[in-house]
C-alpha positions, 0 to 999 in steps of 0.5 A: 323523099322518093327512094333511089333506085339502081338496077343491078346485075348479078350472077345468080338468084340462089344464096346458100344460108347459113340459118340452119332451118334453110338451105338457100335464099334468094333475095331479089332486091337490096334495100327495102322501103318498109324503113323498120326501125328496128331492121336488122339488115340495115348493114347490108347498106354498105355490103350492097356500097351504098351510101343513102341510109338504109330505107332510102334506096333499093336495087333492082336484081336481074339475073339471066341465069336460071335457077338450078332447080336441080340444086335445090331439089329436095332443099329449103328455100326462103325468099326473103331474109334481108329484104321483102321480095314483096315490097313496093317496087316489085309492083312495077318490076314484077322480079319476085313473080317471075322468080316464081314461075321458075320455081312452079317446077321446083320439088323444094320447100319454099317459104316466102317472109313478107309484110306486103299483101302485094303477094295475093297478086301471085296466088295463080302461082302459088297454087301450083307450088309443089310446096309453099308458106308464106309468112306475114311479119306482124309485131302489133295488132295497134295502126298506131304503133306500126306507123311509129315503127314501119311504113309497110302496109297496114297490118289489117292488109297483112291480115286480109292477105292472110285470109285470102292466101289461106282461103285459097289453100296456100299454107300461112304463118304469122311470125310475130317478130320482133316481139317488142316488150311493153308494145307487142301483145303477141296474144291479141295478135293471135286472137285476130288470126287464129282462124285464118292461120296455120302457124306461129313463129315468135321471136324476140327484139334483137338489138345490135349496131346502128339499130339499138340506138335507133330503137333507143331514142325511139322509146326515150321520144315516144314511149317513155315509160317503157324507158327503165324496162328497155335499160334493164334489158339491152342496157343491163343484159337481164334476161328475166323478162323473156324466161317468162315470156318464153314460158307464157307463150309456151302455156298459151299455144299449147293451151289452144293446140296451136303450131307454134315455134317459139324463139324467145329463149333461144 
């Protein structure tokens, strides 16, 4: 099934967050092809009054207003936390690029949050960025695996990307996020990357609305056996497992000097 498009119009790019390590966001687009099961943005379908499901349909943002640079000035920005300002139609419609070449003249910090190598498209303007981090979301280091949860670009992609962005001197971070247990082996995912990447960002899988009931029959069909660990804790609230992971990942970051910002306990 091809995705629905729809071009939208709207007042301004900028959003103010309400993330207190962002001051504003910008998301160029509503809906994302990469389909993850276990999104948490899927109740932006009926902010955005849409009635396709959620992975099944994208707008297009166009804006004549420019970005207020000054508003910005000395400020946090992150492009993007409800979609991938890198996903597959921005190929066509170039939204994120031109976006971009607004903010070469910007005296603010930008993250960019994508599961998409498209972005080593843009490294002519990255470069001249005053600041910049671009963050490749990555929860297994197994094809197999992300397959079964996405169907974004492989993570060996995700990693070329992350060598090339790094080799061009452009700050990089892996978030590896949602930390799934019994799927995710956030070490593994390190040991691929380390030489390549700045910083980590860890996170744990959150469960809430549509997307624990997805995320459930995902397990009960395909990973059984991990079934009773997952009732124990979305089921019975038990928090046991991320006080110890939250400890582990402290001890192995620390261990090998790595920067690191660990949200599993928090």
């Amino acid at each position: 099934m091809s995705m629905i498009q729809r071009i939208v119009h709207v007042k301004d790019y900028l959003s103010k967050s309400g993330v207190p390590a962002n001051d504003f966001s910008i998301n160029p687009y509503v809906g994302c092809p990469h389909d993850c099961i276990y999104c948490y943005a899927s109740y932006m379908q009926k902010w955005a009054g849409r009635s396709e499901k959620w992975g099944k349909f994208i707008d297009i943002k166009f804006c004549d207003k420019k970005i207020d640079l000054e508003k910005i000035k000395g400020k946090r920005l992150t492009l993007s936390t409800v979609t991938d300002c890198y996903n597959e139609e921005e190929e066509n419609f170039q939204i994120t690029r031109e976006i971009l070449k607004q903010l070469i003249a910007a005296d603010t910090e930008i993250t960019i949050i994508t599961k998409s190598d498209l972005v080593v498209r843009d490294i002519d303007i990255l470069k001249q960025l005053k600041s910049v981090k671009v963050i490749f979301s990555i929860n297994t280091h197994e094809e197999k695996i992300k397959q079964e949860l996405d169907k974004a670009p492989s993570i060996q992609r995700r990693l070329n990307a992350l060598k090339k962005l790094h080799n061009n001197g452009i700050k990089t971070a892996i978030f590896i996020c949602p930390i799934m247990p019994g799927l995710t082996d956030f070490k593994k995912i390190i040991e691929l990357s380390q030489n390549f990447v700045d910083e980590y960002w860890l996170d744990k899988l959150n469960l809430r609305g549509t997307n624990k009931e997805v995320v459930f029959e995902y397990i009960k069909s395909l990973h059984k056996n991990l079934w009773p660990q997952y009732n124990e804790i979305y089921g019975k609230g038990d928090t046991f497992y991320w006080k110890n992971l939250a400890q582990e990942i402290d001890e192995h970051c620390k261990e090998r000097k790595l920067h690191f910002k660990n949200f599993v306990n928090y």
